[in-house]
C-alpha positions as CSV (number, residue, x, y, z in Angstrom):
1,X,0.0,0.0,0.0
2,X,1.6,3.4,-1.1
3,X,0.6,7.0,0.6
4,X,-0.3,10.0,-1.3
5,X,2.5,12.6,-1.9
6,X,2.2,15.4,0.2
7,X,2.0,19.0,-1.7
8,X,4.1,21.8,-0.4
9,X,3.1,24.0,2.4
10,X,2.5,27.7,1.0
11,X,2.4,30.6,3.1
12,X,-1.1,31.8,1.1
13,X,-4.3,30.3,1.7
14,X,-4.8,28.1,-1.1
15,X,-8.7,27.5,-1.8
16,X,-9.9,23.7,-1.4
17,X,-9.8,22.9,-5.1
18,X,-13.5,22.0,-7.2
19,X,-13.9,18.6,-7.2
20,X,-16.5,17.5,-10.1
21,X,-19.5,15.0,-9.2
22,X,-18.3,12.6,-11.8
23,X,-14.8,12.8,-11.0
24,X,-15.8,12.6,-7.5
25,X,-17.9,9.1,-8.2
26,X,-15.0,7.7,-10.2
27,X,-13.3,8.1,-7.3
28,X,-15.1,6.7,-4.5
29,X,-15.4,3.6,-6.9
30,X,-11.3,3.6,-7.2
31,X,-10.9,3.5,-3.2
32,X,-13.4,1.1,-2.8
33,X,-12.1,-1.2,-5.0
34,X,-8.4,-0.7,-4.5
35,X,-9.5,-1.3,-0.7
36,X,-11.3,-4.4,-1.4
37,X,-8.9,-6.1,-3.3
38,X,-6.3,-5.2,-0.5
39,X,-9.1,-6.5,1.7
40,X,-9.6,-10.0,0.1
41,X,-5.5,-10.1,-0.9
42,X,-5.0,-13.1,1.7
43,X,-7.4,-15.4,-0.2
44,X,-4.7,-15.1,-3.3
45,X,-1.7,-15.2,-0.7
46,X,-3.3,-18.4,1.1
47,X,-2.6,-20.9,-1.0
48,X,0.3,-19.9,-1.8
49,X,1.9,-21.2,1.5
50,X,3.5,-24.3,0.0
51,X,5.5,-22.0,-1.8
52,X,7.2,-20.0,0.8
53,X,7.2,-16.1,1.7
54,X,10.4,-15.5,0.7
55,X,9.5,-17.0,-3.0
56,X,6.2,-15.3,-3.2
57,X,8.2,-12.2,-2.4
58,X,10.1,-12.3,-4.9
59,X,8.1,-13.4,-8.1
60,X,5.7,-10.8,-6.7
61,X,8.6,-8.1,-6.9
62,X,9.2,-8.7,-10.3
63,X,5.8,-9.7,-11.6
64,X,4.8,-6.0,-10.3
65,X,7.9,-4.6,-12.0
66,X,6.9,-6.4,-15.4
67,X,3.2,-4.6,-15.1
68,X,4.6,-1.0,-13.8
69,X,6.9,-0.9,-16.4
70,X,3.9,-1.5,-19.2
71,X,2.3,1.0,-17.6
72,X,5.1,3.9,-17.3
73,X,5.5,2.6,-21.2
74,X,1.9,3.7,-22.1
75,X,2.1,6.9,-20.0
76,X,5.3,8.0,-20.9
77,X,6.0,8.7,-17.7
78,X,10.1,6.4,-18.3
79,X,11.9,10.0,-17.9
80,X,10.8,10.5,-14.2
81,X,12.8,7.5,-13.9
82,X,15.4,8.9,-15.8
83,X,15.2,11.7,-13.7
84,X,15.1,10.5,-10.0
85,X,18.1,7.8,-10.7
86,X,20.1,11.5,-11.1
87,X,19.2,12.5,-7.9
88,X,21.8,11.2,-5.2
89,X,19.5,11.9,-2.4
90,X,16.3,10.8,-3.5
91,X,18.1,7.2,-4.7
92,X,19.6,6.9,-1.2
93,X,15.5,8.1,0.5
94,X,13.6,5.5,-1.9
95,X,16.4,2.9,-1.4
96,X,15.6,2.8,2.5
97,X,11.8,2.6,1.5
98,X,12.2,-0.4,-0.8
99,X,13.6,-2.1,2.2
100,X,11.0,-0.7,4.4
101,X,8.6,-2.1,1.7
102,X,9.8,-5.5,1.0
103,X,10.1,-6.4,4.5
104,X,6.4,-5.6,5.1
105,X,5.3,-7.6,1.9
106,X,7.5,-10.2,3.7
107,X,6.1,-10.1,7.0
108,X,2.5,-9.6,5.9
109,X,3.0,-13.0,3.8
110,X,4.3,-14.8,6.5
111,X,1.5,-13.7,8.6
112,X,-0.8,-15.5,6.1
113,X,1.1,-18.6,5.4
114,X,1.6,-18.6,9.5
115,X,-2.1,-18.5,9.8
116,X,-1.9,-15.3,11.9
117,X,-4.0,-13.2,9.6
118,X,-5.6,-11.6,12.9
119,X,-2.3,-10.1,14.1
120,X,-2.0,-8.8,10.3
121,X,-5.5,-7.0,10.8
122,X,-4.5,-5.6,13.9
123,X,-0.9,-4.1,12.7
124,X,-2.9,-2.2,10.3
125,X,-5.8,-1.1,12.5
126,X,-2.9,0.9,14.9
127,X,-0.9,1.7,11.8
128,X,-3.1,5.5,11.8
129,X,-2.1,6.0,15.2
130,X,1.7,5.0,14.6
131,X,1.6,7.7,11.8
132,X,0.9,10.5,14.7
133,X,3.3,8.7,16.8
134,X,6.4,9.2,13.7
135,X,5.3,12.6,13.2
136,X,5.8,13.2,17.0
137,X,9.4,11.7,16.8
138,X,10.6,12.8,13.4
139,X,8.6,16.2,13.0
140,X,7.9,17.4,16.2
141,X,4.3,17.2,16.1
142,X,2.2,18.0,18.7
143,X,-1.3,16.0,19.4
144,X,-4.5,17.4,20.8
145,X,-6.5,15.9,24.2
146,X,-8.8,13.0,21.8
147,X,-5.4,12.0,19.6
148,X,-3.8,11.4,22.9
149,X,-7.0,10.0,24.3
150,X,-6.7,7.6,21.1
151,X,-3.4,6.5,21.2
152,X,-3.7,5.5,25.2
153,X,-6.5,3.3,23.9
154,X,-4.8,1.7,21.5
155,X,-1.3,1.3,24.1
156,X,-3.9,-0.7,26.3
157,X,-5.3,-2.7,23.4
158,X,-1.6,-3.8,22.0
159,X,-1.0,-4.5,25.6
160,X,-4.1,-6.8,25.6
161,X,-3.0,-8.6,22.6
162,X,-0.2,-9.3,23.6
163,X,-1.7,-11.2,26.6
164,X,-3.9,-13.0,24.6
165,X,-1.2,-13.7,22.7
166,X,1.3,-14.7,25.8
167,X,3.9,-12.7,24.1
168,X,4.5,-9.4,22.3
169,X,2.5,-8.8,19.1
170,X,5.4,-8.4,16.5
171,X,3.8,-9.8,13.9
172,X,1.6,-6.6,14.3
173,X,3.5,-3.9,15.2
174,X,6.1,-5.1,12.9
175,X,3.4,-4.1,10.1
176,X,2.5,-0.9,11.5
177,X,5.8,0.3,11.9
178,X,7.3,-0.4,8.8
179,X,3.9,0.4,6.7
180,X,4.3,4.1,9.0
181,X,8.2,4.4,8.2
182,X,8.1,3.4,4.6
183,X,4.7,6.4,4.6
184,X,7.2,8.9,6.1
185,X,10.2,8.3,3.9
186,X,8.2,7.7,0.3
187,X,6.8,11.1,1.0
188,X,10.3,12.7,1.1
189,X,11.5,11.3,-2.4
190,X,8.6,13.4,-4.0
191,X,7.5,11.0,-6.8
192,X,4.3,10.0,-8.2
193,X,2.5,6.5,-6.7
194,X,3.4,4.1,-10.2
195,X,7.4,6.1,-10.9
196,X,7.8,5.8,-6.7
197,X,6.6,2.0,-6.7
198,X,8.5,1.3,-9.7
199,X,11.8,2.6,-8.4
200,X,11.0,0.6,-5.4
201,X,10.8,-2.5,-7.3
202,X,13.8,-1.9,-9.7
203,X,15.8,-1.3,-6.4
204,X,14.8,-4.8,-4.6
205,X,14.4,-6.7,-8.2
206,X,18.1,-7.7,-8.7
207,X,17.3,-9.7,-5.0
208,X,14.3,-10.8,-5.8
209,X,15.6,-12.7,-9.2
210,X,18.8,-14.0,-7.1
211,X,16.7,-15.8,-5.0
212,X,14.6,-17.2,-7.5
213,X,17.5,-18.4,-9.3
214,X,18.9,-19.6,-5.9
215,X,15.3,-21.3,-5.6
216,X,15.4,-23.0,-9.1
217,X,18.9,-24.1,-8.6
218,X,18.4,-25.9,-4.9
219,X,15.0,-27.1,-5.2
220,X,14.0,-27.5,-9.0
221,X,11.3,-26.1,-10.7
222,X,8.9,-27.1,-7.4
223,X,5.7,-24.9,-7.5
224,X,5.9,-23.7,-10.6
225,X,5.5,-27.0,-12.4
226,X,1.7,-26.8,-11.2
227,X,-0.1,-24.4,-13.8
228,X,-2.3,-23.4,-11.0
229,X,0.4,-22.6,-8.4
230,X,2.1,-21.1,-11.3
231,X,-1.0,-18.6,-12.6
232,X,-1.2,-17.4,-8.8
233,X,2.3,-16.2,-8.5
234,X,1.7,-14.7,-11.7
235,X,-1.7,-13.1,-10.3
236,X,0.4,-11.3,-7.3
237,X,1.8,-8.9,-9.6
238,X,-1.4,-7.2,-10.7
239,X,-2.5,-7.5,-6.9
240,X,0.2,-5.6,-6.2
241,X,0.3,-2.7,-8.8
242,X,-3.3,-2.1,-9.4
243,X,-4.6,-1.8,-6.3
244,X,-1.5,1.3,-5.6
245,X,-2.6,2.5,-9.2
246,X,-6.7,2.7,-8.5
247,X,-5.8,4.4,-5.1
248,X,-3.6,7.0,-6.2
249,X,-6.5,8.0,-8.5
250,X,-8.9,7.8,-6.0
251,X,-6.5,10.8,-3.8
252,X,-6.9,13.1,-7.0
253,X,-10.2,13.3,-6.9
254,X,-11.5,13.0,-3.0
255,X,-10.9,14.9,0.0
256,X,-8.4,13.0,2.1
257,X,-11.3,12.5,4.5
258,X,-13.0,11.2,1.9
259,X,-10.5,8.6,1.9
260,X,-9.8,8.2,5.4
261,X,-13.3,6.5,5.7
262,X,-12.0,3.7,3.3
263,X,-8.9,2.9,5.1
264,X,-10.6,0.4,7.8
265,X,-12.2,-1.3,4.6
266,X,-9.1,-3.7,4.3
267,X,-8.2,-4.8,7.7
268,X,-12.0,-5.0,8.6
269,X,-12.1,-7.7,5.9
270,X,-8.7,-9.5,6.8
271,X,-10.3,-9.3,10.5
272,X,-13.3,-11.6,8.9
273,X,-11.7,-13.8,7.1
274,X,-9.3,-14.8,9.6
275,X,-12.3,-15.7,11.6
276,X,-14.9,-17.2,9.5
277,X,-12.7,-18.7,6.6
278,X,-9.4,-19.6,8.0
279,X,-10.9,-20.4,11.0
280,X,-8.0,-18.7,13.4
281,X,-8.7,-18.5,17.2
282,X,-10.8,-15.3,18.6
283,X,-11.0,-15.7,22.1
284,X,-12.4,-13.1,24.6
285,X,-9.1,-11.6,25.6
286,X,-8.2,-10.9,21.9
287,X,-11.7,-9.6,20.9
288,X,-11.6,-7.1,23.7
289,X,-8.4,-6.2,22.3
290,X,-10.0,-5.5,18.9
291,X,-12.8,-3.7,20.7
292,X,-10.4,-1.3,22.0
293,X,-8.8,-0.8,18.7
294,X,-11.9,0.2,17.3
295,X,-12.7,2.7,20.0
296,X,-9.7,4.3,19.8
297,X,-10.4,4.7,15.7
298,X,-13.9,6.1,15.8
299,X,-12.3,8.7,18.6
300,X,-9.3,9.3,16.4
301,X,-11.9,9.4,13.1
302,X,-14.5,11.7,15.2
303,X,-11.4,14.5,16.3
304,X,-10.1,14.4,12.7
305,X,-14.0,15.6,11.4
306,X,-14.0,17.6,14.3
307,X,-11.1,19.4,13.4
308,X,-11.5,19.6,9.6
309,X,-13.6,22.6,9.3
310,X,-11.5,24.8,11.6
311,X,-8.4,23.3,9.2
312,X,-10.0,24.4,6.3
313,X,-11.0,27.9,7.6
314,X,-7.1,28.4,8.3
């Protein structure tokens, strides 16, 4: 999942800009779907387990890279490319957030394969309050009564889990974190959602094929010599790339509040299918856990609305 770019703070006012009803519509259908298939990704990654997250990793790197590239090819969009790979300092920014990124496509697949799709849903229910908590280390932010209010809630609820759990929840916060870090540094590097993600991919891609041809070499051809195993691999390329793609048309043409509402979408739907399809444990501890969680969102969500108008008044 990539963040929008931020634009540059101005010293003008700068008025809220028109957003047309159709454009609007196109992209409330773009968020939702790029949030459901982000939702419903685990049913792809699933049975995939036999061949390893490191594998899936990989193909999934460069099966992304393969599609990104098709479509910088149709937009012309190549010379950004050109462009950033000039840049010393944004090379050096977007080569700590490819590493940021693959380790959470790493860790999220292992939390699938490991059957511990519930401590995936979790990392990214808390990953909007370990945004605030980065922009309070890195940037010196300062948070109002309800964002502190919200992130006490969700301290108690990680401290919960990891009773439930009868250790701490790594799995989770190892998600958050790195989803969080890899938000904060790709918004540094200043490049568009598809150039961004394929930088990312070109920088991780010569790894990603060493290991596949350390794969092929050890243990044969293996998964790939079923078509179906095969096609799926294949298939968590486009999972990757156009989910990133319909969301960063969704941020032209909503309100980032607009957007906000969509972001509990995916881990809401993870949350379900941990529970009713892959049938992982939801005892009481861990449900009041999640019950926290969610408080501590609809307080976070309510003093966001809250604040908005004032925000856009300033």
């Amino acid at each position: 999942m990539s963040l929008p770019e931020s634009a540059p703070a101005t010293l003008a006012p700068v008025p809220a800009p028109v957003i047309d009803a159709k454009d609007a519509a196109n992209g409330v259908v773009a968020a939702l779907v790029a949030y459901l298939l982000w939702g419903f990704l685990p049913l792809l990654l699933h049975p995939l387990s036999e061949a390893g997250a490191v594998l899936v990793v990989a193909e999934r790197t460069i099966y992304s890279l393969i599609l990104l590239a098709i479509v910088l090819a149709i937009t012309g969009k190549f010379g950004e490319v050109r462009a950033f790979l000039r840049d010393g300092r944004k090379v050096r920014v977007l080569a700590l957030s490819s590493v940021l990124l693959a380790f959470n496509w790493l860790l999220y697949v292992y939390a699938v394969d490991a059957n511990e799709l519930l401590q995936a849903s979790f990392g990214y229910f808390i990953n909007p309050l370990v945004n605030i908590a980065i922009g309070m280390v890195f940037l010196g932010e300062r948070q109002n009564r309800w964002q502190t209010v919200s992130i006490g809630i969700a301290v108690i609820a990680i401290g919960i889990q990891a009773a439930a759990l009868g250790s701490v929840p790594y799995i989770s916060l190892g998600l958050a974190i790195s989803f969080g870090l890899y938000g904060y540094f790709r918004k540094t590097a200043m490049l568009g959602p598809a150039t961004g993600l394929f930088a990312e991919t070109l920088m991780i891609a010569p790894v990603a094929i060493a290991y596949i041809g350390y794969n092929l070499v050890t243990v044969g051809i293996g998964v790939h010599s079923d078509p179906t195993m095969l096609l799926l691999l294949i298939l968590t390329g486009p999972a990757t790339a156009v989910p990133l793609l319909l969301f960063a048309f969704a941020v032209q043409r909503l309100r980032l509040t607009t957007i906000g509402m969509f972001q509990y979408l995916a881990p809401s739907i993870q949350f379900l299918i941990a529970v009713f399809v892959f049938h992982e444990e939801m005892n009481a501890t861990r449900l009041v856990s999640f019950a926290l969680i969610w408080l501590s969102l609809v307080v976070f969500s309510w003093d966001s609305f809250r604040r908005r108008p004032r925000a856009v008044a300033a």
